[in-house]
N, C-alpha and C positions, 0 to 999 in steps of 0.2 A: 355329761357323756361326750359334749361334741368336742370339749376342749381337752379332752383324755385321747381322744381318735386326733385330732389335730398336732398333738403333742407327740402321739405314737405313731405316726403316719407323714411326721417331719420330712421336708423332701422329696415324699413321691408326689411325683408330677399327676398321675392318674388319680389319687386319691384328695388331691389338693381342690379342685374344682366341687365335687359333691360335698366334701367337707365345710367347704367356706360357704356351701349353699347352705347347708344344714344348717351355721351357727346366724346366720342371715334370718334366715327366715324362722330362728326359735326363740332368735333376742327381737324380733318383730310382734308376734305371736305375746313375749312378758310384755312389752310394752303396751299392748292394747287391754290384755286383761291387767297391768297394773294401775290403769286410766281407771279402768274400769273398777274395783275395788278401791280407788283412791274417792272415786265421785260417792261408793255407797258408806265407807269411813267417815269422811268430810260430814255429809249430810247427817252422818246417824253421829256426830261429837265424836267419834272414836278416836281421830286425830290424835296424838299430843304431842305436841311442839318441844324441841329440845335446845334451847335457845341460849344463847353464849353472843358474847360481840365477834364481831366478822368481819375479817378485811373486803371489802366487796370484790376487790380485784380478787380474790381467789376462787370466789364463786365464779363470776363471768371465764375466768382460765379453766376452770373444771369443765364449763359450759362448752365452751369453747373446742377445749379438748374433745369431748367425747364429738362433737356435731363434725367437725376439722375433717376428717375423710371424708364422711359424706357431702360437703361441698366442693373436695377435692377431685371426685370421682366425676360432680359436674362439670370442671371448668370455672366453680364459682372462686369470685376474690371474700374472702373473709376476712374484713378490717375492725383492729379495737383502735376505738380512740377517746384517751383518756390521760391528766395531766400525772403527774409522778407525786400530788398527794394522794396519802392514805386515808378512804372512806370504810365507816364500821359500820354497820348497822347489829340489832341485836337479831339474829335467826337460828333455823335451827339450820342447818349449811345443807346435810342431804334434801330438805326439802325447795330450800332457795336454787339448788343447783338443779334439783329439776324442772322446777317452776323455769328460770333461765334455757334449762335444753332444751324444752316441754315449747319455747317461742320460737329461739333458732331451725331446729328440725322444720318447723311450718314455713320460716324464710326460704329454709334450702328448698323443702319440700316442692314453693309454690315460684320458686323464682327460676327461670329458663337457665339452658347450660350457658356458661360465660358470666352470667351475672352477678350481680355485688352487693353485699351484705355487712352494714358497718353494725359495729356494736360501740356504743359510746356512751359512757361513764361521767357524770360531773356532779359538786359540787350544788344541791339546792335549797340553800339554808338550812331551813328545819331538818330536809330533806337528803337523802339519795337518789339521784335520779337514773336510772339505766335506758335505754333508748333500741331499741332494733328496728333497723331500716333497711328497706328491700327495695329494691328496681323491677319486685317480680308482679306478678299476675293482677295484685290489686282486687279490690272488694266491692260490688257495686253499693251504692251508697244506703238503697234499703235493707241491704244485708248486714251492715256495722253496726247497728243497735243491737244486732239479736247475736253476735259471733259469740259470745262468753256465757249463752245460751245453751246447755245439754242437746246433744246432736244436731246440731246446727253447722250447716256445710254449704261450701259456694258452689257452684255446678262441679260436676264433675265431668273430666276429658272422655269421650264414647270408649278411651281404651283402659278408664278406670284407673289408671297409675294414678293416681297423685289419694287412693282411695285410705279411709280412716274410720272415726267411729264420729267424729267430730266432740270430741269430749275435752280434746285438749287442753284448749284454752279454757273452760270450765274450770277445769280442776287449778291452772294457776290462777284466775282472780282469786277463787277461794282460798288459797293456800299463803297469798299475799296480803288477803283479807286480814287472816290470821296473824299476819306477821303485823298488822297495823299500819298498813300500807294502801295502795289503790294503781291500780291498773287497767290504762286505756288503748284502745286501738283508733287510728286514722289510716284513711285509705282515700285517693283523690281521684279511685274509680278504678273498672277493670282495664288492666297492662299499663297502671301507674304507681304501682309498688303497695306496700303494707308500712304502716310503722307501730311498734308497739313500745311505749312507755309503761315503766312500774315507777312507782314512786313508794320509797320505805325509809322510815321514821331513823334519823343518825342518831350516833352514840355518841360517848367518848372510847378513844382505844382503849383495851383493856391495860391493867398493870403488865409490866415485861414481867415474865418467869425464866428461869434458867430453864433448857429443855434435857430432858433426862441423856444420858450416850442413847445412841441405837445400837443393840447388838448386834454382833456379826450373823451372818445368814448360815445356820449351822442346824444338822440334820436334828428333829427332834422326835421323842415319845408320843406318838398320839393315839387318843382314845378318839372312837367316834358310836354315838350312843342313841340309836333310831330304829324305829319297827317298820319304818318305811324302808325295805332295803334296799331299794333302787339307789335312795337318797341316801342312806351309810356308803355302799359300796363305790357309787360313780366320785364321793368326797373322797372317797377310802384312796382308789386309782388315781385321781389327780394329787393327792397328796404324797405318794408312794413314787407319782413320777416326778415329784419335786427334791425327793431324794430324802422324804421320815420313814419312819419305820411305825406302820398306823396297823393297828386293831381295832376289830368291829364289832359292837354288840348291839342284838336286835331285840332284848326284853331289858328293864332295870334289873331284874335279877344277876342277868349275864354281865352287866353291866357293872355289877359290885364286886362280881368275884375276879372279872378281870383285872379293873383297878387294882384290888388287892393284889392280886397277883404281877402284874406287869410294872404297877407305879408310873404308869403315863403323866409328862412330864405337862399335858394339857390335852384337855376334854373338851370335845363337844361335844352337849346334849340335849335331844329334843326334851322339849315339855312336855309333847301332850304325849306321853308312854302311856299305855294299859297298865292295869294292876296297881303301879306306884308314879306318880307323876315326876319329873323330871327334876323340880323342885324339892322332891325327898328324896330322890338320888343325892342330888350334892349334900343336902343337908346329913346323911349318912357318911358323902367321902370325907365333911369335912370334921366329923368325928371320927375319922377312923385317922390313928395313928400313924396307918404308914400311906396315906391317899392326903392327908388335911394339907398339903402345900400344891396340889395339882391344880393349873390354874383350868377356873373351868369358864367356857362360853355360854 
């Protein structure tokens, strides 16, 4: 909804400020409960890893990317340094790249405005080494054992800003764990920086494949197929302001007849539906005749 309002509100100067608060403080808010459902996943095996070989540099640039404003907004320098060979490792990429933000964010987080934050990549035999180094706030030295500990947190400033759940670092040991890897922190005390090292097991690069064309960006069919209707209609308007032509259905039922009827050129649909679950929707469009080419989500 905020980026339907931000989209539709393009320009105005008075609506700009509440808006950016809004998306601020709602991609804050995923971020903590998805720590948080990430630590009870992990623990209960839910996990499962989707792992392909990986250029590491694109990981650390995803990382990068998304963290890049919020250093920029400090004053901070954000440096990669790293030689122009290519390192793989096997991962699954969404979860390596958050493990990778999941350490940045806490540089930015804890390192004072003006400050500097290298990220450096090299070659360690066996290994891949990744490296994040801070000039910031620094760990007292009883607190470094326990940091990748479940809520576990250094003091916090009396105005609270720098406040979290302390789960962070949690969930990347384990997530690195997973990957067959191991992950340490050093600190040479408080207001003498942080460094955090991952270490993950290399590969060979993958075989080269031809990559398919990309189609042109051109208006399509869409179905959207959810009984949650906040979550049909907010997809529904941001989709609609990207210029397709989207319909909504809030039971399976609704859901079959409009396929039928409209031939939506691709569906998205929840699982968990009342009456028929989501998985027998498609398995219906992809017996029906004039629905079995509809690509579906």
């Amino acid at each position: 909804a905020s980026e339907v309002l931000a989209l539709g509100y393009a320009g105005d100067p008075q609506a700009a400020v509440p808006i950016a608060m809004l998306r601020r403080q709602s991609e804050h808010l995923a971020r903590l409960l998805d720590d948080l459902l990430d630590v009870t996943r992990i623990a209960q095996g839910r996990v499962a890893l989707k792992q392909q070989p990986i250029e590491i540099g694109t990981v650390v640039g995803q990382a990068i990317e998304t963290v890049g404003p919020l250093a920029q907004a400090k004053s901070q320098l954000l440096r990669l340094e790293r030689d122009e060979t290519l390192l793989y490792v096997s991962g699954d990429r969404t979860r390596l790249v958050q493990s990778v933000t999941n350490v940045l964010q806490n540089s930015v987080k804890f390192t004072q405005a003006g400050g500097e934050i290298t990220v450096a990549v090299r070659d360690a035999g066996p290994d891949v080494e990744l490296t994040v180094r801070d000039n910031g706030a620094g760990i007292r030295a009883e607190l470094v054992p326990r940091v990748f500990d479940l809520f576990v947190q250094s003091e916090r400033t009396p105005d609270r800003s720098q406040g979290g759940l302390g789960i962070g670092l949690s969930v990347v040991k384990r997530l690195v764990e997973m990957h067959g890897g191991a992950v340490r922190l050093a600190s040479e005390g408080e207001a003498r920086g942080t460094t955090v090292t991952i270490r993950l097991p290399r590969v060979d690069p993958p075989a080269v494949l031809a990559k398919p064309p990309v189609p042109a960006n051109a208006s399509r069919r869409v179905l959207i197929v959810d009984d949650s209707t906040d979550a049909a209609d907010s997809l529904a308007m941001l989709l609609a302001l990207e210029g397709h032509d989207v319909a909504t259905a809030y039971t399976a039922a609704a859901a079959l007849e409009t396929a039928e009827r409209l031939q939506p050129e691709i569906a998205f649909i929840d699982i968990g539906l009342p009456q028929m679950d989501g998985y027998e929707v498609a398995r219906r469009l992809r017996a029906s005749d004039r629905c079995r080419t509809i690509k579906l989500v």
